[in-house]
C-alpha beads as a LAMMPS data file, in Angstrom:
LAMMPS data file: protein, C-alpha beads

115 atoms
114 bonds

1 atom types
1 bond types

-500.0 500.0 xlo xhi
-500.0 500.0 ylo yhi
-500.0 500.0 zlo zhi

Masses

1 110.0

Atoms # bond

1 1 1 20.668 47.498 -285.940
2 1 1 19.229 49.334 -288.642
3 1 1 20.574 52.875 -289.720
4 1 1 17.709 54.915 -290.819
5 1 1 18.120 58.322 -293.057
6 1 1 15.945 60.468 -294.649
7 1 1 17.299 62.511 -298.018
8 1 1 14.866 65.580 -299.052
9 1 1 15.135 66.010 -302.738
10 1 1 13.533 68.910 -304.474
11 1 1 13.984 69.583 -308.581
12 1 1 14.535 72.012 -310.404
13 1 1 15.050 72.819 -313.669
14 1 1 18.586 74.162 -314.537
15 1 1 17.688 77.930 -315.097
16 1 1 16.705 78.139 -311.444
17 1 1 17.460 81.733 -309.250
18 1 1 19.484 81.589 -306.823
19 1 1 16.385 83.316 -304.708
20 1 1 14.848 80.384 -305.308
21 1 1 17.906 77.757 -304.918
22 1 1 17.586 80.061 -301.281
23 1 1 14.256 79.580 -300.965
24 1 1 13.826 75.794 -301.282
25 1 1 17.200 75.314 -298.940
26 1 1 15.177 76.881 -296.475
27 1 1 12.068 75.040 -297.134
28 1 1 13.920 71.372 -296.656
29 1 1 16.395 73.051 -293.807
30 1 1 12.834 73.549 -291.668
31 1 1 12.042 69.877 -292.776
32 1 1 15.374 68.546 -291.515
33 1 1 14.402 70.454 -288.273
34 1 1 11.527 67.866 -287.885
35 1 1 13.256 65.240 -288.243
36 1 1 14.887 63.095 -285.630
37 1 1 16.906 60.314 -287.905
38 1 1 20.309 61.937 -289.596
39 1 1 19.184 64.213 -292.945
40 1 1 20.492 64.416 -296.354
41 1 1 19.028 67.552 -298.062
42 1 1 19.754 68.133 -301.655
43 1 1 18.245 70.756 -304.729
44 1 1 18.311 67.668 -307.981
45 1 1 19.262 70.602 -310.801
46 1 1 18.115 69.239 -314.159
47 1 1 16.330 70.237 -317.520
48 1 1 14.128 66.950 -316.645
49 1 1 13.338 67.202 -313.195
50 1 1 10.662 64.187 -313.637
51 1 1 13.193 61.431 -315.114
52 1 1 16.277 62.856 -312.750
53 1 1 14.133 62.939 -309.857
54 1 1 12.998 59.038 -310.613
55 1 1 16.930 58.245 -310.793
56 1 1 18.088 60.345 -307.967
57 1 1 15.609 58.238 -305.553
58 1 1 17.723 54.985 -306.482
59 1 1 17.849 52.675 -304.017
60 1 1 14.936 54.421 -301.698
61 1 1 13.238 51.873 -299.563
62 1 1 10.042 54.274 -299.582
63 1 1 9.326 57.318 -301.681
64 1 1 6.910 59.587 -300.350
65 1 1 5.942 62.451 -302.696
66 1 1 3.769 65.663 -303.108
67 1 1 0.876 65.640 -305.229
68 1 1 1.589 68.376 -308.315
69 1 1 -0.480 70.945 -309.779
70 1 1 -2.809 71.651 -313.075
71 1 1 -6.079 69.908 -311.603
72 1 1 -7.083 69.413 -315.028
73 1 1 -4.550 67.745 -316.792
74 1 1 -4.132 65.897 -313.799
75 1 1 -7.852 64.398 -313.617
76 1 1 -7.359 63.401 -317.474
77 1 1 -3.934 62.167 -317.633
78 1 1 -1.969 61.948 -314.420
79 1 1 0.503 64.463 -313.134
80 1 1 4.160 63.720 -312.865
81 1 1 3.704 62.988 -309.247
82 1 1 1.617 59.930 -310.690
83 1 1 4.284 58.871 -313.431
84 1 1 6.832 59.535 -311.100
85 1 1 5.067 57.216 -308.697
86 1 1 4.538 54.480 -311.091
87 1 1 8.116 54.814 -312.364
88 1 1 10.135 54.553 -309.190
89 1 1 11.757 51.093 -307.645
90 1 1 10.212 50.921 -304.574
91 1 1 7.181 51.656 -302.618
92 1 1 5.618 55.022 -302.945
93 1 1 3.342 57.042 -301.002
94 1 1 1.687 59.938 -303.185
95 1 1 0.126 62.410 -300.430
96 1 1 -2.015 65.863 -301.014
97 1 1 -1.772 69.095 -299.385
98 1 1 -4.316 69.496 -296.485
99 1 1 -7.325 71.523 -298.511
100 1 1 -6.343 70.732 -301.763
101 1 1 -8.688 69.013 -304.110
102 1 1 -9.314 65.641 -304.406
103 1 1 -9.096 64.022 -307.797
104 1 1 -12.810 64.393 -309.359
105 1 1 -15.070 61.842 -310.007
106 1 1 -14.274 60.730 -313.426
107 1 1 -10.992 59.823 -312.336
108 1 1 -12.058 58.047 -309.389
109 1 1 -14.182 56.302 -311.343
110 1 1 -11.989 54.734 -313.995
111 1 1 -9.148 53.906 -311.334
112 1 1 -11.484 51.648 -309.287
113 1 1 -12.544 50.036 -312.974
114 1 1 -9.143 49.784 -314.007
115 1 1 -7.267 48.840 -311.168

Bonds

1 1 1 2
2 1 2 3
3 1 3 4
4 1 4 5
5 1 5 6
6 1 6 7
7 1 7 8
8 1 8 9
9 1 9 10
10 1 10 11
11 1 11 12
12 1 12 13
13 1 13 14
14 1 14 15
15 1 15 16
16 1 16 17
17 1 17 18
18 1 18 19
19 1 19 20
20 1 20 21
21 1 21 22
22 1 22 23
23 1 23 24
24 1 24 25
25 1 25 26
26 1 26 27
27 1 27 28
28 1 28 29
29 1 29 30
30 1 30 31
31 1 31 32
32 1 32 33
33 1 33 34
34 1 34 35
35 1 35 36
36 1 36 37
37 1 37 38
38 1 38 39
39 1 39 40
40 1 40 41
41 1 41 42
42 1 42 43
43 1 43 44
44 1 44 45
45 1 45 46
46 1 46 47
47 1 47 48
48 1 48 49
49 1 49 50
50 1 50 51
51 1 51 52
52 1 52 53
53 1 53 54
54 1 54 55
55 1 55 56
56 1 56 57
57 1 57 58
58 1 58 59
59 1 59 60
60 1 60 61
61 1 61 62
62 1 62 63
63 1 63 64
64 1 64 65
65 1 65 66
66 1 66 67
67 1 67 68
68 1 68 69
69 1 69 70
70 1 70 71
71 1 71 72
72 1 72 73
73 1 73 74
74 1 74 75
75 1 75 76
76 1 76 77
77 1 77 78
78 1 78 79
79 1 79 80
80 1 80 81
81 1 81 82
82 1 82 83
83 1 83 84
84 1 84 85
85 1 85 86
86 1 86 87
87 1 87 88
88 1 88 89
89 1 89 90
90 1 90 91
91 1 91 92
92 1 92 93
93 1 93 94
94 1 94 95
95 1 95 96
96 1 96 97
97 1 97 98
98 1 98 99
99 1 99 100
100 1 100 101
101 1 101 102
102 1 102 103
103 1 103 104
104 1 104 105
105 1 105 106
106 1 106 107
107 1 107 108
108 1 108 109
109 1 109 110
110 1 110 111
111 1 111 112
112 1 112 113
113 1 113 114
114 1 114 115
């Protein structure tokens, strides 16, 4: 039998508040309420939350990650969501916020040609 477990990671860089420390323990403590599979919830403190996040997901079976802001720099040259995506060991799932933006149409464009 299989023993399934979900671990909620969140970075931050290493000059966090502890309002916010409070703030994000809340925000995956709500998440662990939805799950039904034992939880491991943990706050990845780092001054390079893209390359310690990437390492802290070793050995994930699936990685399923938040799309991050700056539309713009994100249309042009991926986001750290995307490198962070391309980077890890094992499958990834990259989702968006219900509303947000989709990427524009240059993007789209060169993805299909590309890949």
């Amino acid at each position: 039998r299989n023993r399934v477990t979900i671990d909620l990671l969140y970075p931050v860089t290493g000059n966090a508040t502890e309002a916010q420390h409070e703030t994000i323990d809340q925000y995956l403590a709500e998440l662990e309420a939805l799950c039904s599979v034992p939880v491991y919830r943990s706050v990845v403190e780092t001054d390079d939350p893209t390359r310690d996040f990437v390492s802290a997901t070793d050995p994930a079976d699936v990685l399923i990650i938040g799309t991050d802001g700056g539309r713009n720099q994100r249309n042009l040259f991926g986001g750290k969501a995307d490198w962070i995506v391309d980077t890890v060991d094992c499958t990834a799932i990259q989702v968006q916020p219900a509303g947000s933006e989709q990427p524009g149409f240059l993007r789209r464009a060169f993805e299909r040609m590309v890949f």
